[in-house]
Every structure is written in C-alpha cells, then in structure tokens.
N, C-alpha and C positions, 0 to 999 in steps of 0.2 A: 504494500500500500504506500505509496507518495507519500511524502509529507508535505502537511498541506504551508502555506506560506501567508503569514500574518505581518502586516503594519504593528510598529511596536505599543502604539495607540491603542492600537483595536486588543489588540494583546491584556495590554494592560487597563484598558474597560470590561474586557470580558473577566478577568481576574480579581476586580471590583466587584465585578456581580455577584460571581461566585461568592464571595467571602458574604457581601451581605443577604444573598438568600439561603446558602449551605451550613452558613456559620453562624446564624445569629436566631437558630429555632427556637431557643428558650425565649430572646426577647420578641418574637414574632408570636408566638402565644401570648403573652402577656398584652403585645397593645391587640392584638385580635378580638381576644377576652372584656379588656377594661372596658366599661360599663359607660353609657352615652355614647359612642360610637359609631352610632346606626346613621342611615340614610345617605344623603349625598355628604353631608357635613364630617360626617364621619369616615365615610371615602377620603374625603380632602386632606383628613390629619392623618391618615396614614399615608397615603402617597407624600403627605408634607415629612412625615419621619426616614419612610424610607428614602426621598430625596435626600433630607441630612445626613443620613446615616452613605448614602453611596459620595456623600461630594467630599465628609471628611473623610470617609476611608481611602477615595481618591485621592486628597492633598498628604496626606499618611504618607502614600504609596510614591507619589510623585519623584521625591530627593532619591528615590530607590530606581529610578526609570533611567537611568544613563548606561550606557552600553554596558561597560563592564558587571555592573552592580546591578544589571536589571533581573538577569535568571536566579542569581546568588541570594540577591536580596526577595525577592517574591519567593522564593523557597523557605526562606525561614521564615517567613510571614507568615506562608501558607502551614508550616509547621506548630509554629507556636499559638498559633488563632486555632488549631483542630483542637491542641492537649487542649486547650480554655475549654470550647465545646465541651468536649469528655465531662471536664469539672467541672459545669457551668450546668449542662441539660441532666446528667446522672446523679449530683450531689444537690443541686441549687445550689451551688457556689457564687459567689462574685468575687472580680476582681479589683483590688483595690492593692493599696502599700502594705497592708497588713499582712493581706493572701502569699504575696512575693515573701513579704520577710521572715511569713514561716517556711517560705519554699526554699529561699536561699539559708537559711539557718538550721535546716534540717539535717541528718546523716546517712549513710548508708543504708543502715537496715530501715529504721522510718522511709527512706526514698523507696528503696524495694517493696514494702506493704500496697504501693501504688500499682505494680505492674499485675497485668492481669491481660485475660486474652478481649477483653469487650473495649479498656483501652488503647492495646496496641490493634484492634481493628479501628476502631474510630480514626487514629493516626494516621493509619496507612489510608485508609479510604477518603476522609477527608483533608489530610495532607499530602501523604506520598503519592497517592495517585492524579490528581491533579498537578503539583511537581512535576512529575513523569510526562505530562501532557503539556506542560512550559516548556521542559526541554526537547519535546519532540516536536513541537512546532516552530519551522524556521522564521525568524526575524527579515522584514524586508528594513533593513536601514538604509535613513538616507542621510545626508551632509548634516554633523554637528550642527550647524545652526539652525536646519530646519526641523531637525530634531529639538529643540530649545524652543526653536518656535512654537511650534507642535504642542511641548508641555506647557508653554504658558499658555494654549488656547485653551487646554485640558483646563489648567488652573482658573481662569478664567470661569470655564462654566460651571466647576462644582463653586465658586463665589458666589454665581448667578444660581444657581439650584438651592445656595442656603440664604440668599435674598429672598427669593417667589417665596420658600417655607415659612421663612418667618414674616414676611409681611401677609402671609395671604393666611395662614393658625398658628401663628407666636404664641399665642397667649394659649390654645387647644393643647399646644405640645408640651409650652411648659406645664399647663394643669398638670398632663398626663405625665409629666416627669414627678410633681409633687408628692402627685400621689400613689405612683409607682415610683422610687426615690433608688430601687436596682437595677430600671433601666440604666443609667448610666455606669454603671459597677459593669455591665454583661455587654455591652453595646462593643463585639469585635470587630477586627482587634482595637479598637479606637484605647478600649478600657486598660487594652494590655502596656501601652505607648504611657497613657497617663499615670498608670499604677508604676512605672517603670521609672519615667521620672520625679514623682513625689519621692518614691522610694529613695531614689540619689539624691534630690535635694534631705531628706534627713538622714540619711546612713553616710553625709561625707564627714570627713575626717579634716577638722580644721585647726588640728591640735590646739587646742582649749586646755590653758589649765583644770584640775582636779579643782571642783568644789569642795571644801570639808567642809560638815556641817557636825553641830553638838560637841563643839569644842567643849563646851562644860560639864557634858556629862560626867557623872559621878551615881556610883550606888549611894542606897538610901539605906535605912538603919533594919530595915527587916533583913533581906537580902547579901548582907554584908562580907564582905571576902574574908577565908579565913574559916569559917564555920566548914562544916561537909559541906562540900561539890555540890551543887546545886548542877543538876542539865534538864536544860530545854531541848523537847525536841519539837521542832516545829516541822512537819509533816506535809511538804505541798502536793497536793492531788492535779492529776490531768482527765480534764474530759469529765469529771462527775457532774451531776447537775441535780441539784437539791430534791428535785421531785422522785427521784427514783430510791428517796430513802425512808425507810420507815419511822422511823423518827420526827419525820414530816409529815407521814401521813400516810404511807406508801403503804399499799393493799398485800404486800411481798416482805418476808423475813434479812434485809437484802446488810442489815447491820446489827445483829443480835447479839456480837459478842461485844462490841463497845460498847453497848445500851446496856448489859450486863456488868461491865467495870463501873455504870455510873456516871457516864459522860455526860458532861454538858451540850445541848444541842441548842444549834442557832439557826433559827430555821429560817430567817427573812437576811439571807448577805447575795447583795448583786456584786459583779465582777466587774474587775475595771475595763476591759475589753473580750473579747472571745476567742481570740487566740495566744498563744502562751509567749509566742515575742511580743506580744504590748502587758499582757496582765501581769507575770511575775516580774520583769521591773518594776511594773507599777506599782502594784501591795509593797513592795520593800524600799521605795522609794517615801519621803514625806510631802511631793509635789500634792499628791490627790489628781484625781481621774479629770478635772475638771482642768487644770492644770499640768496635764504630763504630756510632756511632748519628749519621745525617745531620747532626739538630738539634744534634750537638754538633761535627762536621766544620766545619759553616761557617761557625761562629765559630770557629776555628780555624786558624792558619797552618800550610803544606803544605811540601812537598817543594822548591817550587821558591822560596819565601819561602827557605829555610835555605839554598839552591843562591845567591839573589841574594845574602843574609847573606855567605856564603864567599866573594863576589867574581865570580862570574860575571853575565854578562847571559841572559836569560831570553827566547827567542820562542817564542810558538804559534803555530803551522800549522792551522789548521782547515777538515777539508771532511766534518764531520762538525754535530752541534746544540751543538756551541761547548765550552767548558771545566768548565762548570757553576762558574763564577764563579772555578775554579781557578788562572785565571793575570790576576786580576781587577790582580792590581797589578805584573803583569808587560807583558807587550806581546803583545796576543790579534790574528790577522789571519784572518779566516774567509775562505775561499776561494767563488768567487762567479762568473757567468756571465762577469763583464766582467775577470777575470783570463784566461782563455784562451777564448773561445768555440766554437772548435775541439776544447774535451773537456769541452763541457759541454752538455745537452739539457734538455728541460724536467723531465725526470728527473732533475738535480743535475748533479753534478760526476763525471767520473773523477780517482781519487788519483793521477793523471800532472800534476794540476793545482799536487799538493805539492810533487813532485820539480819541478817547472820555477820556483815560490817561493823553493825551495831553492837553486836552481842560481842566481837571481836574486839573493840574499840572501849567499851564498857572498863575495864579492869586497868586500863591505861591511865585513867580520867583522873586528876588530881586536882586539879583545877575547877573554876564553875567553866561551864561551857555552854554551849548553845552548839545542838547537831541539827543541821536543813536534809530531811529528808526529801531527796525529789522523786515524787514515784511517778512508774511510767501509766502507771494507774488503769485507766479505760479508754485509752487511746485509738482512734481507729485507722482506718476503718477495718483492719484484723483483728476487734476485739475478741473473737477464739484463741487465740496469740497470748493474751496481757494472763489469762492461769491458767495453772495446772488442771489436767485432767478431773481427780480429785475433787474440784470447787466447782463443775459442771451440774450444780444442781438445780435447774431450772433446764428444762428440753423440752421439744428438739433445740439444736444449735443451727446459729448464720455459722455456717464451719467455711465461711468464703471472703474473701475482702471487695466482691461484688453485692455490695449489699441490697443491691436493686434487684438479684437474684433469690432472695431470701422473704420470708413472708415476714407482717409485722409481729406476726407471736416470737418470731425464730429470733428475728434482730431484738427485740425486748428479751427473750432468754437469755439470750447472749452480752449481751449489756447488763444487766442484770447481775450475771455471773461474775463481769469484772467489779462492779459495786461490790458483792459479794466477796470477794478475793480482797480486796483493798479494807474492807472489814476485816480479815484475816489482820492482813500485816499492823495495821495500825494495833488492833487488840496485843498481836504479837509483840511488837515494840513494847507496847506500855507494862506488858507481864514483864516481860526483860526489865524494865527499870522499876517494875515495882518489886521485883523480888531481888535487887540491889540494895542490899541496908549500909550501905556505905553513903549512897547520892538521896540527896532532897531530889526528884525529879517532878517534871510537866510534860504534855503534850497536848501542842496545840495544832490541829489539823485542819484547812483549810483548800479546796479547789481554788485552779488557775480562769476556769470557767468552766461552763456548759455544754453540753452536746445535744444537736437533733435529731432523732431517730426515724425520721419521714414527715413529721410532724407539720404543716403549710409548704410539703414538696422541698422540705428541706433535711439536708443531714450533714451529719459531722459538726462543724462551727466554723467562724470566723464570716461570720454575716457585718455588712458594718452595726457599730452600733446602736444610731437613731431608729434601724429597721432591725436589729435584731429579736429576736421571739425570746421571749421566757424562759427556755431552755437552756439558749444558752449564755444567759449572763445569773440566774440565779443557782447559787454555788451552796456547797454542805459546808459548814464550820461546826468545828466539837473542840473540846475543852476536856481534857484527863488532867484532873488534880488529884491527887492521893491526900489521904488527911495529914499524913507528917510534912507536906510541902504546904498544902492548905493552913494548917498550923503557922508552919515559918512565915510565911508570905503575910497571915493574917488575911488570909481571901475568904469574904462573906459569902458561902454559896448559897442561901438562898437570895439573896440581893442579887447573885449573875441572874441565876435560876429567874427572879423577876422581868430578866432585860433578856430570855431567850425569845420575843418574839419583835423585837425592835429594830426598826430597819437599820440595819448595816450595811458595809460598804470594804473592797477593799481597802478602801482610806483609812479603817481601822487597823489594820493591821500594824503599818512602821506601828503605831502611836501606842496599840495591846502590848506587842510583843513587847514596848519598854518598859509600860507598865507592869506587865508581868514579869519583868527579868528584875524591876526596882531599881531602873536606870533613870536619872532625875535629869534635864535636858530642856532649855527653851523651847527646842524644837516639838517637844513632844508637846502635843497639844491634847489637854484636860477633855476637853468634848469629842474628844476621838479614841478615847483610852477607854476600853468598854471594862476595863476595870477601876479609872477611877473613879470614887463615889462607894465601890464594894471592897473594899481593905479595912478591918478593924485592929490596928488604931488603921486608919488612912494612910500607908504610907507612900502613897505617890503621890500626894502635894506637898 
C-alpha cells in the first residue's frame, strides 16, 4: 500500500482532532450530561467548547510543528495525552500539580502497581498506534518561510475560533466551567502542559535559606528530660479515610483491636490535601492548609526540627516513598526487602516490617524520643498487596490493580482488609510499648488523607481540593495513652474524650504533637493544640 502524502498543516489538524475527540471522552460526557444544554443554545456551547478546546490544543501543538520536532514532538504528545486518558476515564482522575508531584515522587515498586494489560492497551491504541500513522504518512514540505507562514495562518484561526466562543457563550462556558470546576483539571492534553508548568514554577530550587522556626522551644515541667524515656510514636496512615472505621460508625469490625486498648477516637479531622506530597508536609509543617504552599514548606523547618529543639531524638520508620525531605536532619530509615524478607515481595513491604524496626529499636532508646511511623497503609490501587494473607477476612477479594474489573463488594472487601491490617500494626506497636516498663510511651495515629472506592465515578485520590468528595479528605485520628504516660503528662481523658467529635484539621497536628511531647514554643498555637485546655495541672500554657 502507498503511503499516502500529507501537507504538514493538514497533518497537524488532523492530529488536533484526534487528540480532542479520542482523548478527551471523560470530558465529553460531562459537558454532554451537564444539565440546560438542550436545544439550539445548547448546540452552540458545545460547539463553542469544543472550538476552544481544538484552537488551544492547536497553539499547544504549534512550537512543536517545525521540521525536525514535528514527528518527535506529536509522538510524545500523543503518548503522554493517552496514559492521562487511562487515568483520567478509568480512575476519574484529574490533572493538576499535585497529580504530577505524586507521579514524579513516586518509586519503583509504587510505579509498577500501575502496569496492567487494560493500561498498556489504552497506550498502545491510543498513542502508539496513531504515532505509527504520523510516521507512516509522508510530509509534503515546503520553503521554511512558507512553512512559518502557514503556522501563523494556523495560529491565526485557532485566535479566531477562541474569539467567535467566547463572544458568541462566554458567559454559557464559563457557567459550565463553575460548575463543572474538572473540566479544566481533564481538558487534554491542555491540563497536562498547565499541571507541568505550575509544577516547575513550585518545585524550582532557588536556594532559599532554611527557615528555623521555635527557636525557644523548651520542655515544660511535666515532661521533663531526665525522668524515663518518654516515646512518641506518631503513626502516619496512607489512603484511610474515616468512614471505613468502626469507631465512626462503620457497619464492619475493620479496628477492634485498638478500640480494645482504649483508644481515643477523633472522628470529625479533614486532611490538608488528598495526596500525600501536599498533606504530610502539611500536618508537620505550622503554615496551616490555608497557608501552605510546598515552595514555601521546604525551606522551612517542621515539627520535628522544634521536637529535636525541645530535647528529644527524632527516628523515621519508612515503608512508604520516604519523608519528602521531612526528617532530612533527623535520622530517616526506609524499610526494604533485606530488613525482613519474610514480609516483603516484589510488591514492597508489609507494615509488620515497622513494628519488628520498632520492637528492634525499642531496647536502644535512652533518650525521650519521638519515632514517625510511615505506613504504606491502604495504598492502591493493589490494595490485595498492602496484607498478608492471614488478614483477608472480609471476601471475595479485588485480587487485581484493575479495579474497574472488580465488583463494589470485592473492592470494599479489599479495602477493608487493609483498614483491617493497619489495625493490626498500630495495636501491635502500642502492645510493644506498653509492655516496655522502662519508656513513659504515646501513640498518636493519624491519615495523610482519603480514598475513593467508585464512589461519584471516582477512585483512589488526589481530586483537587475545592471538588474533592468526603472520602477523600476526611481522615481516622486515634490517640493510645496508657495510664502511667497519662499520669506523667497529667492528660485529662475524659476532657479529650469530650473534644472527640470536634472539627479538626491537619493544622492540628504540628500544634498536638507539641503539646503532647510538653514542648513550650511561640509557635505553637493554644487553639490548635487539641490538648490544650485537657492537662491537669495544664501544663502547656
């Protein structure tokens, strides 16, 4: 068969097309769907959308249309606009700074949990093989300048294509942007171009001095160094989301063994974002969610900077993508196949791998200390992966990281199951320090955020925000006090007990954790210290 022979124009119109009708099915249901749309007028605002949507993806595409960079460059467009697809129409994903920064701060086995055959068909089909069809079609070129010419005509009309839209339903589109607030997040790859550069403007490196902050910290008279070892452990969760625990309400036995030590439960804490590169700086930062912007977090010292300040020693636990630089000046130990190989597969770690660090770590302890558990928790989308066999008690299982393959009972067993497990380790931890008669100990446990289970055609997390669902920004927090640290500390529990149904925030956290370690500090602010007010005598004022 010939190859057929194309003007590099026409080439690169038809290339547009594609992208905006092959590539953009999620947001092409949603403005189909949105509601007043009917008749002629309604005609008019989507032809007026998908005109915007073909003129920017044209000017996108343009700088990439010069001889050399034309095949090279439409190939990886066409590449990286399908994976969006995949994530986009399979997950309800969107694309935003967030989505990237957990994609570039991810590792190996986390990246492998993606690969799957329904993925790598979407790829091929909607990127590789259209590719294939660029470079099988010959290019008729003509003279550099009429080539220039040429793009500026191009340019020219998608100018003219986003004039007629918005002078003739400006106001229709932006409605429908209001109120549909993920069209712009899904709109490929336009979304991909914008999330890419937000991303670089906050992840540059402009080497910024270190902020210190609680230069004055100092322990308070409960707390005091010197006495038995005091350890904190503070316990960070991925992926839990409050409603899946019974202690909240949940129809399902999914945390019995902490409810049985006596835990404290906080059943009303939102998260500061939905994914765990913006939320765990966050909680350990003192900016507050209202106020955290990355670029300014990490040049900035944290929670546990102010905790070493007061006199304690600092360990991380990691079996999770690491601290994200947060415990950079403290002592970071990632957990890793050749720590116990017996709980760990090519699929990562089980958090049994924490508690036996832990239990290892324990008899060293001389010091007060604070240890950050990071668990890999309910991670997905292989949450059959996150436990052992053993804690499969809820079936059948999503035994797939296709979760669109799986019915809702199988992905709720499954999920489920890892609540379940993560019950495990935390009870396990706090048996290990409660049966230490050497340490005063605590454990305070807290999610990074939420997860969706299918929930409004959505799963997994990192939705922005303004539009995220309930799932995934409302988070489990529990509270293990034993009475001989209870005792030291002078913690009133039924005064917490009165404030477990109060709205919190991780903003509480930098501000708890001090107060519960009895670290005295300007920074720590009194209305965000969900203990002060319940200390008898009061010793964090």
């Amino acid at each position: 068969m010939p190859r057929p022979t194309l003007g590099a124009n026409a080439l690169l119109l038809l290339t547009v097309l594609f992208i905006v009708v092959a590539l953009n099915a999620r947001l092409w249901r949603i403005v189909f769907n949105a509601p007043g749309l009917d008749g002629l007028r309604g005609i008019g605002v989507i032809a007026a959308v998908a005109a915007a949507l073909f003129a920017l993806t044209l000017l996108m595409l343009l700088p990439l249309s010069l001889r050399w960079t034309f095949r090279p460059g439409l190939t990886l467009v066409l590449m990286l606009a399908a994976g969006a697809t995949y994530f986009i129409g399979d997950f309800g994903a969107v694309i935003d700074r967030h989505a990237l920064a957990s994609v570039y701060e991810t590792d190996v086995r986390e990246a492998g949990e993606w690969l799957n055959a329904r993925m790598l068909l979407t790829i091929a089909g909607l990127g590789l093989l259209p590719a294939m069809l660029l470079w099988w079609v010959k290019i008729d070129w003509r003279s550099p300048l009429r080539e220039l010419w040429s793009r500026l005509k191009l340019a020219a009309l998608a100018f003219a294509l986003l004039g007629i839209a918005a002078a003739g339903f400006g106001k229709d589109v932006a409605s429908l942007l209001r109120n549909h607030m993920e069209l712009r997040h899904i709109a490929n790859p336009f979304a991909l171009l914008a999330a890419q550069l937000s991303y670089m403007d906050h992840a540059r490196d402009d080497n910024r001095p270190l902020q210190a902050i609680g230069l004055d910290a100092r322990r308070g008279p409960a707390l005091k160094a010197g006495d038995r070892p005091v350890v904190l452990v503070l316990a960070i969760g991925e992926s839990a989301r409050a409603s899946s625990y019974s202690l909240n309400g949940y129809d399902r036995p999914t945390d019995a063994r902490m409810r049985a030590l006596g835990v404290l439960n906080f059943s009303n804490v939102a998260s500061c974002g939905t994914n765990t590169a913006t939320s765990l700086p966050c909680m350990f930062t003192d900016l507050g969610r209202r106020d955290y912007e990355d670029g300014v977090a990490k040049y900035r010292e944290n929670v546990l900077d102010v905790l070493m300040r007061g006199g304690y020693d600092v360990l991380w636990l990691d079996n999770n993508t690491g601290s994200k630089s947060l415990a950079k000046r403290a002592k970071e130990v990632r957990a890793g196949r050749e720590a116990d190989p017996t709980l760990c597969n090519e699929e990562g770690c089980h958090d049994q791998v924490l508690v036996e660090q832990l239990r290892a770590t324990l008899p060293t302890i001389r010091r007060d200390t604070v240890v950050v558990l990071h668990l890999l928790g309910s991670h997905g989308p292989a949450y059959y992966a996150r436990y052992p066999k053993a804690f499969a008690k809820f079936t059948p299982e999503c035994r797939s990281n296709q979760l669109q393959q799986c019915s809702d009972l199988q992905l709720r067993n499954t999920y489920d199951n890892t609540i379940l497990y993560t019950d495990h380790i935390l009870a396990s931890a706090a048996e290990l320090l409660r049966d230490d008669p050497r340490i005063d100990p605590a454990l305070l446990y807290v999610s990074d955020h939420g997860e969706s289970l299918g929930e409004h055609g959505l799963y997994l997390h990192g939705a922005p925000y303004a539009m995220a669902p309930d799932e995934q920004t409302h988070v489990p927090m529990q509270l293990w006090a034993p009475e001989r640290f209870a005792a030291r500390r002078g913690l009133d529990l039924p005064c917490l007990r009165g404030r477990d149904k109060r709205p919190l925030s991780h903003d509480h956290v930098f501000h708890s954790v001090l107060g519960l370690a009895d670290v005295t500090t300007a920074v720590r602010k009194p209305a965000l210290d969900l203990f002060d007010g319940c200390t008898t005598p009061d010793a964090t004022r």
